[in-house]
Each structure stands twice: as structure tokens, then as C-alpha cells.
TORROLUM-707963 format. One record per residue: x, y, z of N, C-alpha, C in turn. Coordinates in pm, whole numbers, padded with zeros to 5 digits. Example, Ala and Ser with C-alpha at 12.3 -4.5 7.8 and 13.67 -1.06 7.14 Angstrom:
// TORROLUM-707963
{{01319, -00569, 00780}, {01230, -00450, 00780}, {01320, -00330, 00780}} {{01285, -00225, 00708}, {01367, -00106, 00714}, {01290, 00003, 00787}} 
***
This chain:
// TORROLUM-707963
{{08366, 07844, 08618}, {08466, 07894, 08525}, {08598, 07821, 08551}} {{08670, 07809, 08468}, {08809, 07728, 08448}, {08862, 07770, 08484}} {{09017, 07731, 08555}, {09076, 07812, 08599}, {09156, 07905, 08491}} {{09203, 07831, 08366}, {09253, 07942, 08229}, {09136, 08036, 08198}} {{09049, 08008, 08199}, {08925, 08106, 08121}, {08936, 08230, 08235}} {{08935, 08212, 08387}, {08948, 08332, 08473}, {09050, 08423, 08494}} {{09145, 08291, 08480}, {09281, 08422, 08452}, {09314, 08525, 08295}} {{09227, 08414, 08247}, {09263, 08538, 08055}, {09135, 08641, 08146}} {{09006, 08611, 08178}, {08965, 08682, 08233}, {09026, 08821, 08301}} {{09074, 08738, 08405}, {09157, 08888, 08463}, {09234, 08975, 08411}} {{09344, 08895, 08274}, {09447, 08926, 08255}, {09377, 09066, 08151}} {{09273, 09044, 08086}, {09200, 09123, 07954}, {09197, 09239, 08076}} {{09112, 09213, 08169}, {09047, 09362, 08261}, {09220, 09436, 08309}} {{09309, 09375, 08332}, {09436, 09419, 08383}, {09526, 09464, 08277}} {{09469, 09423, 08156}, {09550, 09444, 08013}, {09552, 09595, 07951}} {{09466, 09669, 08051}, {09417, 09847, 08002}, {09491, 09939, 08093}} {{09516, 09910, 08224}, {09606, 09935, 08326}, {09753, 09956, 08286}} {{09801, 10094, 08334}, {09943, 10114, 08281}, {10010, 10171, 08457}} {{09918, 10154, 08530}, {09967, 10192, 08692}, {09920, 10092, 08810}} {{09995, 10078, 08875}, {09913, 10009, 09007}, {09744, 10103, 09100}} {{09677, 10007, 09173}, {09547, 10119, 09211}, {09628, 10171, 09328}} {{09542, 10227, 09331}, {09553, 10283, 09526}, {09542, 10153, 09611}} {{09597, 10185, 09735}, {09611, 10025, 09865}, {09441, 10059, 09902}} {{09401, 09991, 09981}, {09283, 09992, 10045}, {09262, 10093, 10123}} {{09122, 10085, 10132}, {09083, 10178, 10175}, {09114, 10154, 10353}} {{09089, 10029, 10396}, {09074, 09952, 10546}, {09251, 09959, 10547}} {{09336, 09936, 10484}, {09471, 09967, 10552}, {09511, 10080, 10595}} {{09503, 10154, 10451}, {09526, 10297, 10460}, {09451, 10377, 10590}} {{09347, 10380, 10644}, {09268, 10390, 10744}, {09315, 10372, 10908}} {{09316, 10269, 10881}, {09395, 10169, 10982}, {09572, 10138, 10973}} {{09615, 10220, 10911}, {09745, 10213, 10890}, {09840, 10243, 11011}} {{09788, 10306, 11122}, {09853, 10277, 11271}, {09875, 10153, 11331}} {{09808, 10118, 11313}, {09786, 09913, 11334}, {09895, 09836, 11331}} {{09953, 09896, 11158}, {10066, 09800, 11152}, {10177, 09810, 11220}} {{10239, 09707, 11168}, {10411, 09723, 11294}, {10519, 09752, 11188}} {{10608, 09809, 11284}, {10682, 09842, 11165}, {10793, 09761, 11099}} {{10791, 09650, 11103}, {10870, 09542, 11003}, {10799, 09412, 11026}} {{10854, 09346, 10901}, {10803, 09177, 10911}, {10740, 09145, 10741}} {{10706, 09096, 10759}, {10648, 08984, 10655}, {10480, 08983, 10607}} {{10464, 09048, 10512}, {10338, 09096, 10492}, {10303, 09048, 10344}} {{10173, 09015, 10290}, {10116, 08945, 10227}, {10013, 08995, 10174}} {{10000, 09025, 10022}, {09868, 09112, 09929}, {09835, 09048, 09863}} {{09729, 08904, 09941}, {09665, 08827, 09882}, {09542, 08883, 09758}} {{09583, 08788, 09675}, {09495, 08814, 09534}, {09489, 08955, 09491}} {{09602, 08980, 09482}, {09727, 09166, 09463}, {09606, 09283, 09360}} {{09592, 09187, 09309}, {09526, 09259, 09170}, {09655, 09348, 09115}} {{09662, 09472, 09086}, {09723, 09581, 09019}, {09866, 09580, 09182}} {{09799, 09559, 09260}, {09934, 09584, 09391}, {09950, 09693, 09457}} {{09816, 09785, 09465}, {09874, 09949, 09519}, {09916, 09928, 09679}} {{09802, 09790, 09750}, {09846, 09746, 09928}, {09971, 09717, 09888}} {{10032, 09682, 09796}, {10161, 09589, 09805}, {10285, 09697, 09821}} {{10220, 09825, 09750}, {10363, 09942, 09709}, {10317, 09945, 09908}} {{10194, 10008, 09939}, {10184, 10039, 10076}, {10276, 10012, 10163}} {{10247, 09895, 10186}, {10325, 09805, 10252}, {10445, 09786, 10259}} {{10503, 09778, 10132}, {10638, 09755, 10132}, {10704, 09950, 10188}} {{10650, 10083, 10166}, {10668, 10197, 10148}, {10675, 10203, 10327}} {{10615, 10095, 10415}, {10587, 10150, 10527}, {10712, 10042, 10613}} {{10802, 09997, 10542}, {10897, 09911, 10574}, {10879, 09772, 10652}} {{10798, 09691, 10534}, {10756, 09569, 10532}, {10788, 09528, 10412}} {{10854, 09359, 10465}, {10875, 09302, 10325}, {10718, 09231, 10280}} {{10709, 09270, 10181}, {10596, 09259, 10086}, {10564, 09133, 09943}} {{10518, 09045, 10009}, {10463, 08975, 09904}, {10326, 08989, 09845}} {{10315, 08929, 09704}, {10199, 08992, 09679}, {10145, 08847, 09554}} {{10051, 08850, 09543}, {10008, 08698, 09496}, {09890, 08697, 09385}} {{09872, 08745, 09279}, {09766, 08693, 09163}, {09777, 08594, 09095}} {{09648, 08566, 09027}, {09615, 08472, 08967}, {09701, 08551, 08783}} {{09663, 08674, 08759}, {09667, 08757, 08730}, {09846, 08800, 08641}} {{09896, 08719, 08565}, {10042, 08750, 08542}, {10019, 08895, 08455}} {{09948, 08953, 08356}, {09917, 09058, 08366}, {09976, 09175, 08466}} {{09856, 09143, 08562}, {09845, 09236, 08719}, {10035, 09277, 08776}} {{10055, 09110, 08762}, {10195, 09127, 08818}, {10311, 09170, 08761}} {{10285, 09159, 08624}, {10380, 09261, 08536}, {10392, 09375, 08593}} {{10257, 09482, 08555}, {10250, 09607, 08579}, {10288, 09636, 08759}} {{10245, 09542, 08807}, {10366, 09554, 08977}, {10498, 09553, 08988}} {{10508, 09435, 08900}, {10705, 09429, 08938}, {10744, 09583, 08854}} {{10674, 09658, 08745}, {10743, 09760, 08710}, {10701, 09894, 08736}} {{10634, 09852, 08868}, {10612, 10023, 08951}, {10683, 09968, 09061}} {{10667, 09861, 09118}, {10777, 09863, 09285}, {10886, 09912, 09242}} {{10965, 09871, 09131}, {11116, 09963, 09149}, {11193, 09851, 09241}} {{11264, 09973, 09343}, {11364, 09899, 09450}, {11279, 09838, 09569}} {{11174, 09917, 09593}, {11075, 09833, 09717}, {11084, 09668, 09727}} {{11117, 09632, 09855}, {11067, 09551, 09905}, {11001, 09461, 09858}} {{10954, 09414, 09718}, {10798, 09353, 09715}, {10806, 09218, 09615}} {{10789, 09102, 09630}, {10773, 08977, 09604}, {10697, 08969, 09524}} {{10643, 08996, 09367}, {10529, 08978, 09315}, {10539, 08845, 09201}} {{10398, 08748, 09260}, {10414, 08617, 09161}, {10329, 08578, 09126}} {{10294, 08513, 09014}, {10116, 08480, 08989}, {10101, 08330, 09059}} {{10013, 08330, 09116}, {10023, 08203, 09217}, {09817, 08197, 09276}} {{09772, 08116, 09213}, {09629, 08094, 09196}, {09615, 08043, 09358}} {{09584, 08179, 09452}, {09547, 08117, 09600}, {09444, 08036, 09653}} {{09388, 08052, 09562}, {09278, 07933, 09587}, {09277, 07780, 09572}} {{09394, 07741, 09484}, {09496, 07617, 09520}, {09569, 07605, 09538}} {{09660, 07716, 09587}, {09752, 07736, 09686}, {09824, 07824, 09770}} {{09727, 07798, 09876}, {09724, 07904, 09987}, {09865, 07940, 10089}} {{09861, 08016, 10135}, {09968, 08100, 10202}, {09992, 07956, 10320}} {{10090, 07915, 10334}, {10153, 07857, 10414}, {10125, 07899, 10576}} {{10129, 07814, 10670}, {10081, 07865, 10822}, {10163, 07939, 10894}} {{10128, 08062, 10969}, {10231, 08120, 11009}, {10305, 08171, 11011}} {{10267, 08203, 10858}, {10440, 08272, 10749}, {10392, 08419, 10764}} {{10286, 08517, 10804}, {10302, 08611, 10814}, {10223, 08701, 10907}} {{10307, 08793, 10919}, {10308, 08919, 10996}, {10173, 09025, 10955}} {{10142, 09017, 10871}, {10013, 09092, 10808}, {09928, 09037, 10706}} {{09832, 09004, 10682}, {09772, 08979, 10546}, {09695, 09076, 10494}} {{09645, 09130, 10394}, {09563, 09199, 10369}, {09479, 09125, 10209}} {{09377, 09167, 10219}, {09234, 09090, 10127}, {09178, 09199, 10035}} {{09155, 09233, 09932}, {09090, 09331, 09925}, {08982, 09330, 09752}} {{08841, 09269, 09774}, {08772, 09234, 09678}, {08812, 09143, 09625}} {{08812, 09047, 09702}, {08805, 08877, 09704}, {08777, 08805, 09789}} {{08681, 08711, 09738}, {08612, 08609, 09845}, {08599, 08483, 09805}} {{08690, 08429, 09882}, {08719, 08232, 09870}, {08638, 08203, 09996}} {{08551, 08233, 10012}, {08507, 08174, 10214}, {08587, 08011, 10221}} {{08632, 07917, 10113}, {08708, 07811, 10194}, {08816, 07853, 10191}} {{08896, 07955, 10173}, {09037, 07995, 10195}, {09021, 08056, 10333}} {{08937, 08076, 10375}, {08950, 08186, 10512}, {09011, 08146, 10637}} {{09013, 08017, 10679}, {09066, 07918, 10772}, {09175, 07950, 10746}} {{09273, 07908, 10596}, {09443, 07913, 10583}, {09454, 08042, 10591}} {{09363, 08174, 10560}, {09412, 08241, 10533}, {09458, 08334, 10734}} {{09368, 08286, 10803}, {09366, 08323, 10921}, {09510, 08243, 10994}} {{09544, 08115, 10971}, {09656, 08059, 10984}, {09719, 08062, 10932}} {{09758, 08146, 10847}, {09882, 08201, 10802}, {09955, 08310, 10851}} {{09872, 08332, 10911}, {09896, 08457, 11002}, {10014, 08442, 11135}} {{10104, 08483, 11178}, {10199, 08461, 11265}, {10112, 08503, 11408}} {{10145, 08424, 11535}, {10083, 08503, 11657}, {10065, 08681, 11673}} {{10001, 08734, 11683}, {10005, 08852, 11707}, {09972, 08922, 11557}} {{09971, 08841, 11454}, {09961, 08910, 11323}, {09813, 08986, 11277}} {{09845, 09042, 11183}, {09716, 09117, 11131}, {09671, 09115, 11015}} {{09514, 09082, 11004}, {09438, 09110, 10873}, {09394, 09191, 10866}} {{09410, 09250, 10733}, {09334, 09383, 10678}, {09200, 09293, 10578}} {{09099, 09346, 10566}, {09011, 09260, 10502}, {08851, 09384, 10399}} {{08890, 09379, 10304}, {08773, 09422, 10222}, {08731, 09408, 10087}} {{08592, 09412, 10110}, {08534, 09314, 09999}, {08370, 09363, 09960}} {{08329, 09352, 09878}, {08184, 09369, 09834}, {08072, 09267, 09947}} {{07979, 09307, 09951}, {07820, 09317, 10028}, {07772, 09314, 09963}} {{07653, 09251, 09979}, {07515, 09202, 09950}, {07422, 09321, 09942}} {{07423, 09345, 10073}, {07335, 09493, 10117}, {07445, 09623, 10070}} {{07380, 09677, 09900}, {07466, 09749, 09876}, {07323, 09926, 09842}} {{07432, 09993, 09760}, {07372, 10144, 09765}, {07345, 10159, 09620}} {{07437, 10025, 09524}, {07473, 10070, 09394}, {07490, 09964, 09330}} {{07503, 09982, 09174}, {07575, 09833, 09136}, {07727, 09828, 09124}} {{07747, 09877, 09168}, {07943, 09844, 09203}, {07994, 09731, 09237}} {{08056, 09653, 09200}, {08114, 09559, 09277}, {08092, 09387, 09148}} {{08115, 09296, 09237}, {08040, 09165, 09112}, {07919, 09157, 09129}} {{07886, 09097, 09018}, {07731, 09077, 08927}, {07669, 08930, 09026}} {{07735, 08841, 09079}, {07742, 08713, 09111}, {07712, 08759, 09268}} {{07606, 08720, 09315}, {07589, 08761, 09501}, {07683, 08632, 09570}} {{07739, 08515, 09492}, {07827, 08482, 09576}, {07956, 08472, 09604}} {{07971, 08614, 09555}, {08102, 08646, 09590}, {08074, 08838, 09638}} {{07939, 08802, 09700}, {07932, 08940, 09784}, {07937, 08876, 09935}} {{07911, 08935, 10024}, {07908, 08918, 10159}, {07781, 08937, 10249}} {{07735, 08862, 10300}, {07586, 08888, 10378}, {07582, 08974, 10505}} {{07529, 09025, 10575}, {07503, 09098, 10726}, {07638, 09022, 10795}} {{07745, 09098, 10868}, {07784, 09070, 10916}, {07900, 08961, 10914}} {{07832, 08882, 10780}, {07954, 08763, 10698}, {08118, 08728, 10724}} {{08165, 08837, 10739}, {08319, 08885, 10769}, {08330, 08845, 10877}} {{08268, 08894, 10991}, {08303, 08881, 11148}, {08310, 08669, 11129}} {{08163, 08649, 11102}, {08176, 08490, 11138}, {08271, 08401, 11033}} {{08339, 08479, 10908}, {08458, 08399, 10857}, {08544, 08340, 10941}} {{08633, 08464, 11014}, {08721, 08469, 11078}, {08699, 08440, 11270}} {{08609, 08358, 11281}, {08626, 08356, 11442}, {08689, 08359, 11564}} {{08811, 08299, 11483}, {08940, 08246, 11546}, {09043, 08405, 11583}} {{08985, 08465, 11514}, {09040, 08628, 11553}, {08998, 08742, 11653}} {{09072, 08823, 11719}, {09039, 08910, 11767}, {08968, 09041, 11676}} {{08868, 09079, 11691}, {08847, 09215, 11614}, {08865, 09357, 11622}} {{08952, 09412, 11565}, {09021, 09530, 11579}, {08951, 09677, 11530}} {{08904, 09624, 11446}, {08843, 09709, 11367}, {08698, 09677, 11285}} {{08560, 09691, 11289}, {08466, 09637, 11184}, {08404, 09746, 11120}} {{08382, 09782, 10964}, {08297, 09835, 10942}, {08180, 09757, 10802}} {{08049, 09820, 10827}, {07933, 09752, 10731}, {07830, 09845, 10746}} {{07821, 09909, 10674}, {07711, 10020, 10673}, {07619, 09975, 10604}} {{07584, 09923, 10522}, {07486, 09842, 10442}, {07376, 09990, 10403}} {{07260, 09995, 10397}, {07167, 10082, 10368}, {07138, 10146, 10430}} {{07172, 10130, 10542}, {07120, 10254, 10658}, {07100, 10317, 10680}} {{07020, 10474, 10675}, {07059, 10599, 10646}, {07044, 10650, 10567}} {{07130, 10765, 10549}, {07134, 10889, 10421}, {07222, 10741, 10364}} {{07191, 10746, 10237}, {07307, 10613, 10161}, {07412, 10719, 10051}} {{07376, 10884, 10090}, {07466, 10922, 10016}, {07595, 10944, 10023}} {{07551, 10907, 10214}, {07676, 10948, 10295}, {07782, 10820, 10379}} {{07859, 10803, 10385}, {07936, 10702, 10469}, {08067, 10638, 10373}} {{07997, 10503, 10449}, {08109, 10416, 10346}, {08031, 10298, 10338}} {{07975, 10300, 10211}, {07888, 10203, 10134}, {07943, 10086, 10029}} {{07844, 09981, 10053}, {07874, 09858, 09958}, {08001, 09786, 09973}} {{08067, 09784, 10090}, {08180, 09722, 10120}, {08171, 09694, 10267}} {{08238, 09591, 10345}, {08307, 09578, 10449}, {08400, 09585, 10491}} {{08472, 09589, 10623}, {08638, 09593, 10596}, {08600, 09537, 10807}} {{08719, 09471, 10781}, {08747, 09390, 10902}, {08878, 09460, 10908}} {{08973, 09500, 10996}, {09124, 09446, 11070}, {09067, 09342, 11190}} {{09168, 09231, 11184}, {09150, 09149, 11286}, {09298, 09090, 11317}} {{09329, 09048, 11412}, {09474, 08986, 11520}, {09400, 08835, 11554}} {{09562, 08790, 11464}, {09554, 08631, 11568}, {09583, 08632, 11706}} {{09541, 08589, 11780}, {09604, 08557, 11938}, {09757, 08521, 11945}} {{09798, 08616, 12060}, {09975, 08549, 12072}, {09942, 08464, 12127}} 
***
């Protein structure tokens, strides 16, 4: 797909939306983790609900779609918050090295962005990370398995990280119960 054909793409699915979503599920969760100031990053934002998060928990907040749509309806729920919102296609052009204090991911998968996206990260910084599986319960998520995630997939993206947090429940079990059809990593660069 083109890169215009994906963004009218997005922009149509974002065009029904009159609110930002909810932040993730893996921040919100893990929301002790973070620190409390610095420079934080809501790669491929979609609607921006990590982005209000973030910025709400006194972090300056950037936030990045392909999506000018998406980022409308952000710049006019942040208000006074904190929050940087720009349409900026990360997949040709990725977050600069080092520039931040947090990243967070959430139902998007570039596996060749994962390298910049781990070095972008400042020493000591943190990824929040979630995304659709392969091994799912339902059809939720994309139609396309390669942009789901295989057994474990997440952990060996990011090697170069410490792991803070993993979850992947895949089928296991009662499948009525848990937290299904997704993964979620937090992971720390090394100081």
C-alpha cells in the first residue's frame, strides 16, 4: 500500500471519532514505572489517549501519526497539556537517538523500526509496548498476520533492553479469562 492510500486509509477510520481512546492498557498498568518528568513519545498516536496520559502525569508529550485526521482530534482534546501532536510517517522517519525518556507503542508493528525505536530511548529510559498476536482468542485486531506478533516476538525485537515487565497469554487456558490477543512489553535501556 502507498504511503497516500494508508494515510486516507487511516484518516477515513479516524474521520468517525469525535474523542481521543483510552492510553494503553500496558502503561496504564504499569504506570508506577514512569518517572515523573522528561520527554516522552506516543509513537504512531492514533486518536492520542497515551499522549493525554502522559502528558496528565507531568511529562512533556510528543505524539506522532501518520494520521492528520488522528491529530486534529488530539490537538483539540489536549487543551493546555503538555503535548506535541504532528503527523510525521515513522516509518520514514523515525524518532531521533536518545531524544527520549519514555516511548510507548501501541498496535503497531514496523519490526525494522524497532532498533531506532529502542535508540531513541535516553539511558535509563522506558518502553511501553502493545500490539496484536498471532496466537489470538478472536478476530480482533488486523486481518494481515504480518503485522501480528509470533510466540514471544516482542522479547526478541528489543534485545538490547532490560525487561521490566512481559505479558502473552496466547490460548492458554480458560480463553475467557485473562488478557488475550495482545502482548505488552515495558522494557529499560541500560544506563
Amino acid at each position: 500500500m502507498t504511503d497516500n492510500k494508508l494515510r486516507e486509509k487511516w484518516d477515513r477510520r479516524y474521520d468517525r471519532a469525535s474523542q481521543v481512546s483510552d492510553a494503553l492498557d500496558v502503561l496504564v498498568e504499569n504506570a508506577h514505572l514512569l518517572p515523573t518528568r522528561g520527554a516522552a513519545l506516543d509513537l504512531a498516536c492514533g486518536l492520542g489517549g497515551s499522549s493525554l496520559f502522559l502528558a496528565e502525569r507531568g511529562l512533556q508529550a510528543w505524539a506522532w501519526d501518520l494520521s492528520s485526521v488522528a491529530i486534529g482530534v488530539l490537538r483539540r482534546s489536549a487543551g493546555e497539556l503538555p503535548v506535541e501532536a504532528e503527523v510525521r510517517d515513522v516509518s520514514t522517519r523515525p524518532p531521533e537517538a536518545g531524544r527520549f525518556d519514555v516511548i510507548c507503542v501501541g498496535h503497531f508493528l514496523d519490526r525494522g523500526l524497532c532498533p531506532a525505536i529502542a535508540a531513541a530511548l535516553k539511558p535509563g529510559g522506558l518502553l511501553f509496548y502493545q500490539t496484536f498476536c498471532l496466537d489470538s482468542v478472536d478476530e480482533s485486531g488486523p486481518g494481515n498476520a504480518r503485522y501480528r506478533l509470533g510466540s514471544n516476538e516482542l522479547l526478541e525485537l528489543f534485545p538490547q533492553l532490560i525487561v521490566r515487565f512481559y505479558r502473552d497469554e496466547g490460548s492458554v487456558g480458560d480463553a475467557s479469562q485473562g488478557f488475550r490477543n495482545l502482548a505488552q512489553l515495558v522494557a529499560q535501556r541500560p544506563s
